[in-house]
Every structure is written in C-alpha cells, then in structure tokens.
C-alpha positions, 0 to 999 in steps of 0.5 A, a space after each residue: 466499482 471501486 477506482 484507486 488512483 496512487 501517488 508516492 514512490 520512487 527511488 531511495 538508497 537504503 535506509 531511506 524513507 517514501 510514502 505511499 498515498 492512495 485515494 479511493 473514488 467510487 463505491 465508498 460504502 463497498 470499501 472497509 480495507 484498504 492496504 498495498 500489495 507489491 509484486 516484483 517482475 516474475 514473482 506473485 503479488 505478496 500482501 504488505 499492510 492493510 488498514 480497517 475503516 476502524 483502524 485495524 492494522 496489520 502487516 506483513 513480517 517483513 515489514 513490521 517496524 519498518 512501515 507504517 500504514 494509516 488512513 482518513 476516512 473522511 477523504 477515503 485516502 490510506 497512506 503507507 509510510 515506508 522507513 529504513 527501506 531495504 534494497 529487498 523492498 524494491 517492487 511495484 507497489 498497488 493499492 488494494 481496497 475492498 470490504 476484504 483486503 483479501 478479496 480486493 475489488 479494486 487495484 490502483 495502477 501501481 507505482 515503482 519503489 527502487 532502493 539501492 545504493 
C-alpha cells in the first residue's frame, strides 16, 4: 500500500506561479510513476503530468510549456511546478504513483489550486 501525503496550492491570479510537492511512504519498490491528476466539481479526473523513476515525462497538451514536473528519488517525493496558470486550471489537484500512472495504486488527499483575478 502506497500513501501519498501533498503540500502546495493554493490561490494565485493569472500568470501566477504554485508548486505542488508529494512525498510517497510505504511500498517504495511498487512505485515507478508518480504524476498529479486534477478533478473539478462534477467532471472526471483528467491526467495532468507523470514522471518515471528514470525521469521519463510526459504531460497533458493543456499544460506543456507551462508545468513542469521532477522527481527525487532518493526522498520518493515528485514536485510539479505550475507557471502562467490559467483561471481554466483552477482544480483540486491529486498525487498519484504506481508502477502505472495509469492504473495508480495510491492517491494523495488532494489539494485545491484557484487562479483568478
């Protein structure tokens, strides 16, 4: 069982800039991704980045160019840097890891990240 604990968010006006740190405890070994996803009231959780314990990466079109996601392996913590947010990225956004970021095995308790002016 893996547990994912989030820190980050909050509120910023457009263009602004957050981060987003998640720090995985548990069954290291299970874990090869870690990523976020981010669900608004309503609506299906969408993927947003992901991130290899190589350092593969890959993100979703509405964000490339804008966020950037890394990863120490060393602590199991995976950090996504959100620049020039748009009012559109307003969500709650979750941690995910598993050995698919597809098919996660755990889910962090989710923080809220508001862009308006």
């Amino acid at each position: 069982q893996v547990q994912l604990v989030e820190s980050g968010g909050g509120f910023v006006q457009p263009g602004g800039s957050l981060r987003l740190s998640c720090v995985a405890s548990g069954s290291g070994n299970s874990i090869d991704a870690m990523g976020w996803y981010r669900q608004a009231p309503g609506k299906q959780r969408e993927f947003v980045a992901a991130i290899s314990r190589a350092g593969t990466t890959n993100y979703a079109d509405s964000v490339k160019g804008r966020f950037t996601i890394s990863r120490n392996n060393a602590n199991n913590t995976a950090y996504l840097q959100m620049n020039n947010l748009k009012p559109e990225d307003t969500d709650v956004y979750y941690c995910a890891a598993g050995m698919l970021i597809s098919a996660p095995s755990g889910w962090g308790q989710g923080t809220q990240v508001s862009v308006s002016s």
